[in-house]
C-alpha positions as CSV (number, residue, x, y, z in Angstrom):
1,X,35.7,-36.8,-57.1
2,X,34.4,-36.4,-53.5
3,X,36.0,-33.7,-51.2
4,X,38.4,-34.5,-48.6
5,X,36.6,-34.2,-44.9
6,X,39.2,-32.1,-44.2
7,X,38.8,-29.6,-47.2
8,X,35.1,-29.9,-47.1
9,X,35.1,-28.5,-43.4
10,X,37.1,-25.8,-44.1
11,X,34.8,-24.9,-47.4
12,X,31.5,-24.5,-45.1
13,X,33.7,-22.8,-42.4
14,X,34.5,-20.1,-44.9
15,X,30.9,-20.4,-46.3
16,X,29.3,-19.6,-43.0
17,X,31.9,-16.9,-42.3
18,X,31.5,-15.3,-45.5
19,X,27.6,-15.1,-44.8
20,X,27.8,-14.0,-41.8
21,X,30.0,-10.9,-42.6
22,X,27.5,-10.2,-45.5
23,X,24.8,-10.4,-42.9
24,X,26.3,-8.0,-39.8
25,X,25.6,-4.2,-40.6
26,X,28.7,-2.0,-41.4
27,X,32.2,-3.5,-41.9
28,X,33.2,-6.4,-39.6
29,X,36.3,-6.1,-37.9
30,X,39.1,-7.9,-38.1
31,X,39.3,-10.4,-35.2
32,X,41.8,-10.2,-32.3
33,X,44.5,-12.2,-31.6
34,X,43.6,-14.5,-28.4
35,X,46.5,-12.9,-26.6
36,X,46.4,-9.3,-28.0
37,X,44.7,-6.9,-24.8
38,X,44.8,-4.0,-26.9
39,X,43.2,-4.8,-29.4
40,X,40.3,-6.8,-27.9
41,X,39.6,-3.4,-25.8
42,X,39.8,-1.1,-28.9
43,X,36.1,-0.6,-28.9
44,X,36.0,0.2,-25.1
45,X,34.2,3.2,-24.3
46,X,36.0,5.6,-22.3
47,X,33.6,7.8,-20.5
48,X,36.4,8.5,-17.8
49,X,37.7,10.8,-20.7
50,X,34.5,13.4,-19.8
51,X,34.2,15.2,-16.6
52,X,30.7,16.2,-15.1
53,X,30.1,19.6,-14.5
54,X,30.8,19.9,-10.3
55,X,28.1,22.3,-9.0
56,X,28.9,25.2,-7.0
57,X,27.2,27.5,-4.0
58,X,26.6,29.9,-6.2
59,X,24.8,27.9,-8.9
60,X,22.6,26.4,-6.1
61,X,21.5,29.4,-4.6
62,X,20.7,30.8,-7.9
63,X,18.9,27.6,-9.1
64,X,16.8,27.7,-5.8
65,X,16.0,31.3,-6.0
66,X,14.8,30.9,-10.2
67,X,12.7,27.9,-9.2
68,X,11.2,30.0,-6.1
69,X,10.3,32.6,-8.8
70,X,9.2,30.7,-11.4
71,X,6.7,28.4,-9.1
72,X,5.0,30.1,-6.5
73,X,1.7,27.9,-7.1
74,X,3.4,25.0,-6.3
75,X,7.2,25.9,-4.6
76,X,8.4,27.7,-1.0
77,X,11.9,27.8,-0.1
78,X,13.1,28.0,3.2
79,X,16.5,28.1,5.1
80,X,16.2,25.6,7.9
81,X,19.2,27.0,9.7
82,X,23.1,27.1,9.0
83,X,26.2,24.9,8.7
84,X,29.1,26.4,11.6
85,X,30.9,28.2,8.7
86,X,27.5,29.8,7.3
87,X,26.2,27.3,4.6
88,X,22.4,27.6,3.6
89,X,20.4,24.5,4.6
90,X,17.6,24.8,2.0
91,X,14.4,23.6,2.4
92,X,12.1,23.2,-0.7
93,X,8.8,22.7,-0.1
94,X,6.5,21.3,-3.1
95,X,3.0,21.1,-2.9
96,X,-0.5,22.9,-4.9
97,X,-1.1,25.8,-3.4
98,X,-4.5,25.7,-4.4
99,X,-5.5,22.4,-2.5
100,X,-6.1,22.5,1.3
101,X,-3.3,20.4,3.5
102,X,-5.8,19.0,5.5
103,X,-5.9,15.5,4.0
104,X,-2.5,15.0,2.1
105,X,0.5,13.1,2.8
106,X,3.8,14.2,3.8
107,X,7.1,12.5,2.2
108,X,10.5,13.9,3.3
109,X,13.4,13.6,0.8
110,X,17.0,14.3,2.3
111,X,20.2,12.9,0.9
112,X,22.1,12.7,4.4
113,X,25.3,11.2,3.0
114,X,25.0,14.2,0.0
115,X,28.1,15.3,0.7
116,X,30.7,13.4,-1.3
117,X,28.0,11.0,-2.2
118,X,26.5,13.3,-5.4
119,X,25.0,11.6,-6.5
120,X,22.2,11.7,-4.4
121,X,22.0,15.2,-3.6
122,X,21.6,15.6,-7.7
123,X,19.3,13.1,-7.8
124,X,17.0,15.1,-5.1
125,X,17.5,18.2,-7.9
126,X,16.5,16.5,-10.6
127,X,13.5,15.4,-8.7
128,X,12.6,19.1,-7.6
129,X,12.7,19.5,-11.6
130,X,10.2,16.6,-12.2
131,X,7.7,17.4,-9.1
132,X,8.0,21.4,-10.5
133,X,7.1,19.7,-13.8
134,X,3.1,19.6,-15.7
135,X,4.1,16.2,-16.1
136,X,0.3,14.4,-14.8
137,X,2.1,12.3,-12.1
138,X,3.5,15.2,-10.6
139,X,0.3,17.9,-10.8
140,X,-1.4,14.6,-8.9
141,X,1.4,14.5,-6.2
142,X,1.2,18.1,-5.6
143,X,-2.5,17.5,-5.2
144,X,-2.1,14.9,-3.1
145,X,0.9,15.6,-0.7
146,X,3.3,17.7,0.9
147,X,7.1,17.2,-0.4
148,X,9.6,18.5,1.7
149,X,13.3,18.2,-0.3
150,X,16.6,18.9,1.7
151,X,18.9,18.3,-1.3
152,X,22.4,19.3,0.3
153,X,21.8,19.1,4.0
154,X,25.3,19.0,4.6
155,X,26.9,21.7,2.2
156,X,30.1,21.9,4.0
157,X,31.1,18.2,2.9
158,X,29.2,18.7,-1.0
159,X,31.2,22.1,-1.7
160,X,34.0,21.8,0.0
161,X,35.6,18.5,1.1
162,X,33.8,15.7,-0.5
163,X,34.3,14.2,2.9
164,X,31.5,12.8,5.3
165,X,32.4,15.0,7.9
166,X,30.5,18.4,9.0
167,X,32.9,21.0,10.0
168,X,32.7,19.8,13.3
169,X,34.1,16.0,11.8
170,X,30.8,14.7,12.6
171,X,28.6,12.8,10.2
172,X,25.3,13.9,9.5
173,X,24.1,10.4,7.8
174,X,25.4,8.7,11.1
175,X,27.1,11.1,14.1
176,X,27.6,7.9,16.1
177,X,26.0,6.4,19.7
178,X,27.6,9.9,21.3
179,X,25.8,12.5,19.5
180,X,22.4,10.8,20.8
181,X,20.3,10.9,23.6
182,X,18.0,8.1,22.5
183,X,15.4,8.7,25.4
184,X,14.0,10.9,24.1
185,X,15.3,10.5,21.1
186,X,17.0,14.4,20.5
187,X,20.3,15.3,19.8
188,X,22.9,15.3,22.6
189,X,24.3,18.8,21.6
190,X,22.7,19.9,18.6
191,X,25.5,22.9,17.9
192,X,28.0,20.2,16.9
193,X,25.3,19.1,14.3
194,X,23.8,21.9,12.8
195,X,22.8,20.4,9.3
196,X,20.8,17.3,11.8
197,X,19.4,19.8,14.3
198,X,17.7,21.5,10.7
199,X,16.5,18.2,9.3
200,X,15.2,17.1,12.8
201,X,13.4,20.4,12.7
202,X,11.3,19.4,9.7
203,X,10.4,16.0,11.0
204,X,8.9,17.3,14.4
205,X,7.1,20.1,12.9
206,X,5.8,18.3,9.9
207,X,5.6,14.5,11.4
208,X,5.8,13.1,7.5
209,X,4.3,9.9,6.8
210,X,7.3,8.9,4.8
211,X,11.4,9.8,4.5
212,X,13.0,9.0,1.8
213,X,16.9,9.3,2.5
214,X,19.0,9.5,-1.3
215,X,22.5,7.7,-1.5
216,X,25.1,7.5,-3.8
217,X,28.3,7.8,-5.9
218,X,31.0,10.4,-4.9
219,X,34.6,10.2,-4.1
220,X,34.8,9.8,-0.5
221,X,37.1,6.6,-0.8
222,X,39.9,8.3,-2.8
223,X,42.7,10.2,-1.1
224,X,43.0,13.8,-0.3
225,X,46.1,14.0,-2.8
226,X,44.7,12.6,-5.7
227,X,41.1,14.9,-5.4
228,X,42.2,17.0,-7.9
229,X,39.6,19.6,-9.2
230,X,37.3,17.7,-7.1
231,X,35.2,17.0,-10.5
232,X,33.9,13.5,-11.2
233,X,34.0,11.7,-14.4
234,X,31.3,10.2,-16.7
235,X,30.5,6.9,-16.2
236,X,31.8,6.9,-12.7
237,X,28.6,4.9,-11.1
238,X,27.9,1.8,-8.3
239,X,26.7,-1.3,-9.9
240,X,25.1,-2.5,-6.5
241,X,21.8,-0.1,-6.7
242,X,19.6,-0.6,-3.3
243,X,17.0,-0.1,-1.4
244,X,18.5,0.3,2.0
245,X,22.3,0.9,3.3
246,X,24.2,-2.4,3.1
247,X,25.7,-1.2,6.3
248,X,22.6,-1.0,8.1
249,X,19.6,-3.7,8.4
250,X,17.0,-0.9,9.3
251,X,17.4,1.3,7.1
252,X,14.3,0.5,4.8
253,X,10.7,-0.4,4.8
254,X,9.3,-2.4,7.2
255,X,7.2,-4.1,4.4
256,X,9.3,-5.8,1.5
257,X,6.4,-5.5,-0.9
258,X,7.0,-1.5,-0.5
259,X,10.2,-1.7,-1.7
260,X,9.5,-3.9,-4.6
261,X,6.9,-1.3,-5.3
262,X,9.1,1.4,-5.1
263,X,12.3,-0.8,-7.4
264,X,9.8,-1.6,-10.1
265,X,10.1,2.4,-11.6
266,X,13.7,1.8,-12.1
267,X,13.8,-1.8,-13.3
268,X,10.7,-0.5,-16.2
269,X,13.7,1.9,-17.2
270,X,15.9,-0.8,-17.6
271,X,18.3,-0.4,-14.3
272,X,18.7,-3.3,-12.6
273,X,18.7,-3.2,-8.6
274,X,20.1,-5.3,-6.2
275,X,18.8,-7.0,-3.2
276,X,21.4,-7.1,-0.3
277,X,20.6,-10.3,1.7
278,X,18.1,-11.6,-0.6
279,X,20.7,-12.1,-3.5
280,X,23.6,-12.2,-1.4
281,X,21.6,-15.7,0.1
282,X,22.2,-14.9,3.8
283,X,20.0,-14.4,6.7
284,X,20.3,-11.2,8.7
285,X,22.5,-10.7,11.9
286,X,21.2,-11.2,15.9
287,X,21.8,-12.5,18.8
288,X,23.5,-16.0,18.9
289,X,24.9,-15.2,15.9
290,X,28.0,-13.7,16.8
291,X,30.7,-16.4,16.2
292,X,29.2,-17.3,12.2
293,X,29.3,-13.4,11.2
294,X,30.9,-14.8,7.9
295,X,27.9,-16.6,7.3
296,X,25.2,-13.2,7.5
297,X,24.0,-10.4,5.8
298,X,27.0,-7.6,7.0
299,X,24.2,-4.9,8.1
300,X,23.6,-4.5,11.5
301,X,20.3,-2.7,13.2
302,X,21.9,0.5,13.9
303,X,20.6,4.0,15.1
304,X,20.9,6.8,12.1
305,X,19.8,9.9,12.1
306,X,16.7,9.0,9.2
307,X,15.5,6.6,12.1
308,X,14.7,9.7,14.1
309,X,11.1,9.8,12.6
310,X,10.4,6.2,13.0
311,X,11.1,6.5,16.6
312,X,9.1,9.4,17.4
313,X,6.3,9.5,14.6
314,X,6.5,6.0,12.9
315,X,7.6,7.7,9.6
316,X,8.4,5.2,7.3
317,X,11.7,4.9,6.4
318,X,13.3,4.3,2.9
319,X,17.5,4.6,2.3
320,X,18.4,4.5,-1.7
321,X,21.2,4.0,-3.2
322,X,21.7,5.8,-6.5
323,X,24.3,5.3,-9.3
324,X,22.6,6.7,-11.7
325,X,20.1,9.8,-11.5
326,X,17.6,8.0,-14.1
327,X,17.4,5.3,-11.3
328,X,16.8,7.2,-9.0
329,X,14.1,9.5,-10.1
330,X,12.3,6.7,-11.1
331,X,12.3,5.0,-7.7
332,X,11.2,8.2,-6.4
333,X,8.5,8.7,-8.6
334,X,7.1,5.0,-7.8
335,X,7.4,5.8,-4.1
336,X,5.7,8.7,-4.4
337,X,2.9,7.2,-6.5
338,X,2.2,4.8,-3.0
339,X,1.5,7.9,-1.1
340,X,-1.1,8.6,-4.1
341,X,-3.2,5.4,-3.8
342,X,-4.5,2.9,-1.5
343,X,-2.0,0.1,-0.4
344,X,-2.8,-3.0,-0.8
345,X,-4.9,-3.4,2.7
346,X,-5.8,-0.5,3.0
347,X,-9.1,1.4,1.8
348,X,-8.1,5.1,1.2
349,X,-5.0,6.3,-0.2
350,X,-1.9,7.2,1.6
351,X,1.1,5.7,2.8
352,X,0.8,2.7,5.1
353,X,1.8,4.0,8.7
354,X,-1.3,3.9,10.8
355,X,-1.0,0.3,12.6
356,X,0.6,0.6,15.8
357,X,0.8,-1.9,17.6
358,X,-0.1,-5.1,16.5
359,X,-0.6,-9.0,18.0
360,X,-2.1,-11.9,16.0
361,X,-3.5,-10.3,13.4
362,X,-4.9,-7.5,16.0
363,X,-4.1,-4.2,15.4
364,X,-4.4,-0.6,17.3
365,X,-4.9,1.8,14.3
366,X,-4.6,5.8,14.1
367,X,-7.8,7.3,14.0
368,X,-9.3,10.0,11.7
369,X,-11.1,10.9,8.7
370,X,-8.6,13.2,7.1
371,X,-4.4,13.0,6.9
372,X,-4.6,15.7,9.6
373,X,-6.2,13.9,11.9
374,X,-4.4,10.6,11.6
375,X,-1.1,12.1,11.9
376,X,-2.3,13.2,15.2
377,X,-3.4,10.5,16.3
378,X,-0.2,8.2,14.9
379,X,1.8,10.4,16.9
380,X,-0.3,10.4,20.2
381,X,-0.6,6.5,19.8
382,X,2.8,6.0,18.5
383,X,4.5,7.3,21.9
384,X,1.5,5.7,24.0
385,X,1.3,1.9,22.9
386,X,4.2,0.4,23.8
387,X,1.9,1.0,27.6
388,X,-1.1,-0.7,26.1
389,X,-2.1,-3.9,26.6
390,X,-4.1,-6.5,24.0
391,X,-5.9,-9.8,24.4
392,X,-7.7,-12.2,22.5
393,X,-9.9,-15.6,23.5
394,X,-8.1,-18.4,22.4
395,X,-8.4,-20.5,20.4
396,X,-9.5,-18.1,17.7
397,X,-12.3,-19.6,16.2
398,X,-13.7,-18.8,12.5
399,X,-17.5,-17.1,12.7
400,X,-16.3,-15.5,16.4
401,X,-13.9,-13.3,18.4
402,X,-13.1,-11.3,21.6
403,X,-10.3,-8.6,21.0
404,X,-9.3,-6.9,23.7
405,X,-7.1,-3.2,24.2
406,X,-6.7,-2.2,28.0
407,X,-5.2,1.3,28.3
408,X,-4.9,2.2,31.7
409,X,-3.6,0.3,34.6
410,X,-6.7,-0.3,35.8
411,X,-8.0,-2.0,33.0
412,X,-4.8,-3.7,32.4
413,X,-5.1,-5.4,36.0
414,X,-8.3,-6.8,34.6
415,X,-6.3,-9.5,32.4
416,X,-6.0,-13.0,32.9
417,X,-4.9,-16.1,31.3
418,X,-8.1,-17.8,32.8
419,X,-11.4,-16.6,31.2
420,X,-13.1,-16.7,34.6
421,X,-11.3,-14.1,36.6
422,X,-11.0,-11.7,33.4
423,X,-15.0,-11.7,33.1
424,X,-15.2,-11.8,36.8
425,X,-12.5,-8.9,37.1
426,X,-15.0,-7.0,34.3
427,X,-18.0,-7.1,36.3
428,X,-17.1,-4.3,38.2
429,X,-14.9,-2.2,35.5
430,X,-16.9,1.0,34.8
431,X,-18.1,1.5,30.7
432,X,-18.4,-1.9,30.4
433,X,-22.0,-4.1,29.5
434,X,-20.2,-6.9,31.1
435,X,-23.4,-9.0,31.3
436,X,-23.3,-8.9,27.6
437,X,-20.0,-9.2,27.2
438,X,-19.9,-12.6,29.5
439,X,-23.1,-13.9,27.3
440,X,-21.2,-13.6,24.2
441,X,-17.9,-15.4,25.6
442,X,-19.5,-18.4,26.7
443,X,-21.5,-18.9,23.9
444,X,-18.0,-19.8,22.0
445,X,-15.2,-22.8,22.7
446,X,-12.1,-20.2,23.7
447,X,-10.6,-21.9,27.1
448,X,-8.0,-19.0,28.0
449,X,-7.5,-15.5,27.2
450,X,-3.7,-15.1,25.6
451,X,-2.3,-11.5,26.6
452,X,0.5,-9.4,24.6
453,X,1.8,-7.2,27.9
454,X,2.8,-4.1,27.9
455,X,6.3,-3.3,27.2
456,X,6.9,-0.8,30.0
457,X,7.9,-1.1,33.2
458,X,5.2,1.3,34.7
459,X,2.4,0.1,32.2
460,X,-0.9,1.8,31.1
461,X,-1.4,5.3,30.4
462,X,-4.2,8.0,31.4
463,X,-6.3,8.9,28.3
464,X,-6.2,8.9,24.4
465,X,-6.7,12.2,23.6
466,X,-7.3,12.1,19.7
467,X,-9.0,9.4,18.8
468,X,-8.1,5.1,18.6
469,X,-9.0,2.7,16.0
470,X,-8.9,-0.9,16.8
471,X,-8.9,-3.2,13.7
472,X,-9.0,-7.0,12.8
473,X,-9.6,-9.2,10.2
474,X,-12.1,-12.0,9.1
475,X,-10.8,-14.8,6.6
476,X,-14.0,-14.2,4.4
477,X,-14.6,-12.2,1.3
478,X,-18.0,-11.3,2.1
479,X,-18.9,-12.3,5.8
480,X,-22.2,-11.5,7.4
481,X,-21.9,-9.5,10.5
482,X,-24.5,-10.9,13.0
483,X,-23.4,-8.8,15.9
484,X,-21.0,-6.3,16.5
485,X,-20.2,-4.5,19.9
486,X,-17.9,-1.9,21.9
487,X,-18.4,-2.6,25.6
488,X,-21.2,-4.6,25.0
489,X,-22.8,-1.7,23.2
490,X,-23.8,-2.8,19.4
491,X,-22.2,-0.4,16.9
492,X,-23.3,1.3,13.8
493,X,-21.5,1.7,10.1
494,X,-19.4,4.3,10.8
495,X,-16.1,6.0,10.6
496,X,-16.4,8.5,12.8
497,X,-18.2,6.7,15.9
498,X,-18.9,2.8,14.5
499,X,-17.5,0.1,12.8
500,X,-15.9,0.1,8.4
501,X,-15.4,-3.3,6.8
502,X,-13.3,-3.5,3.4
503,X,-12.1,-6.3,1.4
504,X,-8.3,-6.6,0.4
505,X,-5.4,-8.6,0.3
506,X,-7.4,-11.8,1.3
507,X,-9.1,-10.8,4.0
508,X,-12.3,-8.4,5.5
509,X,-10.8,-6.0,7.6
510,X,-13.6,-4.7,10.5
511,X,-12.1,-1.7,11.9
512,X,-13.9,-0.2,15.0
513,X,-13.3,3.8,15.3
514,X,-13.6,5.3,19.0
515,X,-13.7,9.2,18.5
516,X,-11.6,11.3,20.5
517,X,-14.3,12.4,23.1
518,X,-15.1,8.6,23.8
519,X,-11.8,7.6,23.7
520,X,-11.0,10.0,26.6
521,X,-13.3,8.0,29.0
522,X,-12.6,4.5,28.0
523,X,-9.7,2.4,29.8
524,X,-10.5,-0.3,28.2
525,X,-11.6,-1.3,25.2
526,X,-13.3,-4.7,24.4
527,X,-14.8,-6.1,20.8
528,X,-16.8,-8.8,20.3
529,X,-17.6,-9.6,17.1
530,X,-19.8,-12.4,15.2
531,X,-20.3,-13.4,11.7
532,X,-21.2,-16.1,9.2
533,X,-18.6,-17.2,6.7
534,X,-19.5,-17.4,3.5
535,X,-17.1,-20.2,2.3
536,X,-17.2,-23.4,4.8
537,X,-13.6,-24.5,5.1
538,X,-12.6,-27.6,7.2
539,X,-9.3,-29.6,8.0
540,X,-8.0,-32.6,9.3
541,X,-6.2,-35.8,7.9
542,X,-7.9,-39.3,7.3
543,X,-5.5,-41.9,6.6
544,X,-6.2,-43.9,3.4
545,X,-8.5,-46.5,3.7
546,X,-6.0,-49.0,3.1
547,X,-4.0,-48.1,6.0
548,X,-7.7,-48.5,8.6
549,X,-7.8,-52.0,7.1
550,X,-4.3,-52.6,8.4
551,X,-4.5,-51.1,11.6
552,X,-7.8,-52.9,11.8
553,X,-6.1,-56.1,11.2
554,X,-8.7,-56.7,8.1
């Protein structure tokens, strides 16, 4: 007799459940009632139940002063100055000994907000530990660079208030507009702001080509009465992991693919990482924008004290915020592993910070064969370009160019849209071949001369006192150079007085290197450059043929 539907559903439910507790390791549970909250959370974990150990002065200073004594190939501590009540501000400074300065980089690790935010400052300890380490990675970094660590730069908030506040009331992360004189830019009474005035310090007297700034989780949002013991519990954490404050737009890279580089250490260890206004969907903030602010990214480009480098060095700038420590060691060691190795279009290794000043795919580079000597130059160039002027023929045309830098006013008066008056204005500029320059423009179509001015009022400066490179790019993998000149002069392979050429990221870059003792004399600065493509590319549209017949009435 055949089974009711009914009963022969409930048979294979029970056959299926029956399996299915014979198949899940250990002893199933019984399950909850739909309504029942307790019991559906009776397997919740309860790290809240387990406080972390709160570090103290004492156990700082001592952990400092053991590392210093254990690593003196590869440690010196410093105190960069005091808080107002007498706090250390420590400064750890990790490199091999053993291998010259000359040509590493220099990447500056503070945790600014490392007050109540902890979990930053203990994420710059934990790094100490790795970069202290025989791990490989970190006998190549201290081969390679300089690393500077200001773990608790403002101990008066991380011992004893877990407030942002110095003792002064002023934050160190961001003092506000008033604590800045941004001409220059400097502090606008440093006293108020010991911990900054320390960390400023560092950055003028090492100029690093990097600062990472660590973030975090602390208890800065919960009220003075319900502190406590000032401990935190395990498990306490911020979902929302990123690179850059969500408070600030500028706070981060200037290249995305950077900080993709620098995520992908943390997201190989499993932790996920958000990225503000790419998966929050929005567009940043500017002007225009101000009555649809609910329809932006809520950062705003804002002046902090880790933009302090940018503005006087172009030090790269990197903001992290870390919920767990794991995370952010990680991200660290990834950033840390750019500074190791050529980027992507570049041809040695280091930190991309040398273009400074760029138009069209022009670009006014630092000069130098060793770190050394590019940081000088970066700096030199960093504060000069925003005086210098560049130019190009137009329309730029494959197999041909004329980039142009004019430095002082003088050679910046030589610019004009029309190509006539600039070579006519060039035939009297001193340094200049300008018979040869004029040959090589009119052998090419360009009809005017397109000009990026200088952004100062009183442009143009008097000399370049440590060296300029001057680089472009040719859409070829392997062009032929038919002629290459400075001035009109032709140029040899060279990078100390000459022209390089590499291939990366798509392109040949051609970068022309104008040593310090030419660079002195020279106001002006044209290339001309010619090669042969080695892949013919054309373009254009050609209706179908079908459509000619029409129009042709056939």
């Amino acid at each position: 007799m055949p089974l009711r539907p009914q009963f022969a559903r409930q048979c294979r439910l029970l056959f299926w459940s029956a399996l299915l507790l014979l198949a899940a390791p250990g002893r199933a549970a019984a399950p909850a009632a739909p309504d029942d909250l307790a019991q559906r959370l009776r397997d919740l974990p309860r790290p809240w139940t387990e406080r972390i150990h709160r570090l103290t002065l004492p156990e700082y200073r001592a952990t400092v002063e053991y590392w210093s004594a254990k690593f003196p190939d590869r440690l010196r501590v410093e105190t960069r100055g005091k808080s107002t009540s007498g706090l250390p501000l420590y400064l750890l400074t990790i490199t091999d000994r053993a291998v010259a300065d000359t040509d590493k980089q220099v990447c500056l690790v503070t945790a600014l907000h490392g007050g109540p935010e902890r979990s930053g400052s203990t994420t710059a300890l934990r790094l100490i530990e790795w970069l202290l380490s025989d791990a490989p990675a970190a006998v190549e970094t201290r081969r390679k660079q300089v690393v500077l660590v200001m773990p608790i730069p403002n101990p008066y908030a991380f011992f004893v208030t877990d407030r942002f506040g110095n003792e002064q009331g002023l934050d160190v992360y961001n003092p506000g507009p008033a604590a800045w004189d941004l001409a220059g830019p400097k502090l606008a009474d440093p006293a108020r702001t010991p911990e900054i005035a320390a960390v400023l310090g560092v950055v003028d007297q090492y100029r690093p080509e990097i600062h990472a700034d660590l973030h975090g989780t602390g208890l800065q949002a919960i009220p003075d009465a319900l502190l406590g013991d000032r401990t935190m519990f395990r498990g306490q954490t911020m979902f929302v992991e990123v690179l850059g404050a969500i408070s600030n737009s500028t706070l981060r890279p200037w290249d995305w693919r950077i900080s993709e580089a620098i995520d992908d250490g943390a997201r190989a260890a499993g932790y996920g990482l958000d990225r503000n206004e790419a998966d929050g969907q929005r567009l940043f903030w500017g002007p225009g924008f101000e009555k649809m602010t609910d329809r932006v990214w809520m950062g705003r480009p804002l002046f902090y004290t880790a933009h302090y480098g940018y503005a006087k060095y172009h030090t790269m700038i990197a903001t992290l915020e870390i919920g767990w420590e794991e995370s952010g060691v990680a991200r660290m060691q990834s950033l840390l592993q750019i500074g190791n190795r050529p980027w992507r279009d570049e041809d040695r290794a280091g930190y991309p910070v040398d273009k400074l000043r760029s138009y069209v795919g022009l670009f006014v580079s630092a000069y130098g064969e060793t770190a050394a000597a590019r940081r000088e130059s970066r700096t030199e160039l960093w504060s000069k370009q925003g005086g210098f002027a560049l130019a190009n023929f137009y329309p730029q045309t494959d197999g041909h160019g004329v980039y142009v830098c004019a430095v002082t006013p003088a050679a910046i008066a030589t610019l004009h849209e029309n190509i006539d008056q600039t070579l006519a204005a060039w035939r009297s500029f001193p340094g200049l071949r300008a018979d040869v320059i004029e040959q090589f423009a009119r052998l090419g179509p360009e009809q005017i001369v397109t000009i990026q001015a200088a952004d100062r009022q009183h442009a143009g400066v008097e000399t370049i006192e440590h060296g300029i490179s001057l680089r472009t790019r040719i859409p070829n993998r392997e062009p032929k150079l038919l002629d290459l000149r400075l001035n009109g002069e032709l140029l040899p392979e060279s990078r100390v007085d000459g022209y390089n050429t590499w291939y990366a990221d798509g392109w040949t870059h051609l970068q022309i290197n104008v040593p310090p003792e030419k660079a002195r004399k020279l106001g002006l600065l044209v290339v001309t450059y010619a090669y042969r493509p080695d892949t013919v590319r054309t373009y254009g549209f050609e209706p179908p043929a079908e459509v000619m017949r029409q129009l042709q009435g056939k």
